[in-house]
Structures are given as C-alpha cells and as structure tokens.
C-alpha positions in Angstrom: 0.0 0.0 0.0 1.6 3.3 -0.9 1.8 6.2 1.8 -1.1 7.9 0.1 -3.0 4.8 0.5 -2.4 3.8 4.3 -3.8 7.5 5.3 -6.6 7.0 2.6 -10.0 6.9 4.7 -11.6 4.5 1.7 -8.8 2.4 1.1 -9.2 1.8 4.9 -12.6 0.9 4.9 -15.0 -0.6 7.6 -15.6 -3.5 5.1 -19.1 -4.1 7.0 -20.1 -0.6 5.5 -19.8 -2.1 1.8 -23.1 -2.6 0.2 -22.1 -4.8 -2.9 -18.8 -4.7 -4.4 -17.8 -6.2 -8.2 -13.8 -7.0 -9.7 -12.6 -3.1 -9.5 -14.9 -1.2 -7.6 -17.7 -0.9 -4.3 -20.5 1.4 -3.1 -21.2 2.1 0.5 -23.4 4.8 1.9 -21.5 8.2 2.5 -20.7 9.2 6.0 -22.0 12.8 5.0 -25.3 12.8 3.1 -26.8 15.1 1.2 -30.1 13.1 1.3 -30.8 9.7 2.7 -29.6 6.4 1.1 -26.6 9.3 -0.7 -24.1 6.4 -1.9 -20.5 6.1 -2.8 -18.8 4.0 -5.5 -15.2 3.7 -5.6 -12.5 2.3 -7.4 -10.7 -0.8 -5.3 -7.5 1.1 -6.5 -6.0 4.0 -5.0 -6.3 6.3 -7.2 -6.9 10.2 -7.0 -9.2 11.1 -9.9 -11.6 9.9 -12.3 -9.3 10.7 -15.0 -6.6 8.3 -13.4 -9.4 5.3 -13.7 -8.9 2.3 -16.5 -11.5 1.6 -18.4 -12.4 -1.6 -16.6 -12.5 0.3 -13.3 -14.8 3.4 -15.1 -17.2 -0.2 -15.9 -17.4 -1.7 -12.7 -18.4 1.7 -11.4 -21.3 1.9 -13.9 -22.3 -1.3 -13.2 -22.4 -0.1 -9.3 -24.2 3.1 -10.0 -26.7 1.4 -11.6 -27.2 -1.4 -9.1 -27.5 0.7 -6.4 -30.2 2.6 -8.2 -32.3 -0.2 -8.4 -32.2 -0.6 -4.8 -32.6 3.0 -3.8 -35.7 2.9 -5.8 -36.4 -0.5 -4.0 -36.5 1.0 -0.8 -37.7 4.1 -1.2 -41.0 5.2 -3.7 -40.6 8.4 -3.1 -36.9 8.7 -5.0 -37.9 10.5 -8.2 -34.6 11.8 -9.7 -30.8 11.5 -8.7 -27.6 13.2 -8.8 -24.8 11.6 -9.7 -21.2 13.3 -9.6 -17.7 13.1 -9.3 -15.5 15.8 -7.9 -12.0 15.9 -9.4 -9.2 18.6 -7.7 -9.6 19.9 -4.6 -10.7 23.6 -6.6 -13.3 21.4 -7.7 -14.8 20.5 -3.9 -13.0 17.1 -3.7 -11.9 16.5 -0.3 -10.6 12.6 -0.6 -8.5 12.3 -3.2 -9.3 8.6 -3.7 -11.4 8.2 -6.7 -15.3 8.3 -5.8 -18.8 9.1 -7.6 -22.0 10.2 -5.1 -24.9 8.8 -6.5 -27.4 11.2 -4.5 -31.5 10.5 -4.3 -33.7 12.8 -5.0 -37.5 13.3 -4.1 -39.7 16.3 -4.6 -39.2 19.3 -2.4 -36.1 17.8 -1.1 -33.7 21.4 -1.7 -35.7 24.7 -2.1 -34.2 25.4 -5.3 -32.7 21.7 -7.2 -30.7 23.1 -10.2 -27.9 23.9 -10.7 -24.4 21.5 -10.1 
C-alpha cells in the first residue's frame, strides 16, 4: 500500500459498510449525506481522480451506480430523480483524493431550489 493509500480513509474501509462490491470497484453509503440512502462508488484502487481510472475500473463503477439505483428505488418510492457526480481537484470541492462518484437520491421538495451543479 503506498503512503497515500495507508492515510486513505476509503482504502481503509470498515468493510461491514460495503453494500455490494464487483472485480474493481464498491459502493457504500457516504458518512456525509446530502439526502438519505446518498451512496458512494469507488475504485478498489487508490487512485486520485476519475481521469486516473482504466476503463475496466470506469465499468465496474457503472455497473455499481446502476445497481445501487435499483435498490434505492427499492427501498424508497418516493426517490424521483438522482444526482450523480464526481469531484476531481480539490478547486473542484473534492476533499478525498481517492477516486469516488456520489450517487445522491432525490425526491420532490427535497432542496428549495434543485438546479444547478
């Protein structure tokens, strides 16, 4: 594990917070939501940024995002829309520089004003 990696909060993962997990990559629910059931998908590898990711890596988080979709909208009817994103640069809000994607639910009325990103 490099140095980056040993301090890395998600490379040092409670593995009982991991909600499914494929070949490269797993989802877990953030420790900071912006709304209930907010999840994380991440990259098994350490690495910084989405533009650092291989394209197997970029697959199995797709196949992830998607997943956990199904079961937000499994457990909760009243999801109507998400947010999904990925912060890349610390000018650009990221504040762990491992690799991750929020998939954020979304139900009416949740935010006074919802646009924007």
């Amino acid at each position: 594990m490099t140095a980056a990696a040993s301090e890395c909060p998600f490379c040092n993962l409670d593995m009982s917070r991991v909600l499914e997990s494929n070949e490269h990559a797993l989802s877990f629910y953030d420790g900071f939501p912006v709304t209930e059931l907010h999840t994380l998908v991440i990259p098994k590898r350490h690495v910084a940024a989405y533009f650092d990711l291989t394209g197997e890596e970029r697959e199995s988080i797709h196949e992830l995002l998607n997943s956990n979709r199904a079961k937000i909208q499994g457990k909760d009817s009243t999801v109507e829309g998400f947010n999904i994103g990925w912060n890349c640069g610390e000018v650009a809000g990221q504040t762990i520089f491992h690799a991750h994607v929020h998939l954020i639910p979304r139900r009416k009325n949740d935010v006074e004003h919802p646009r924007g990103g």
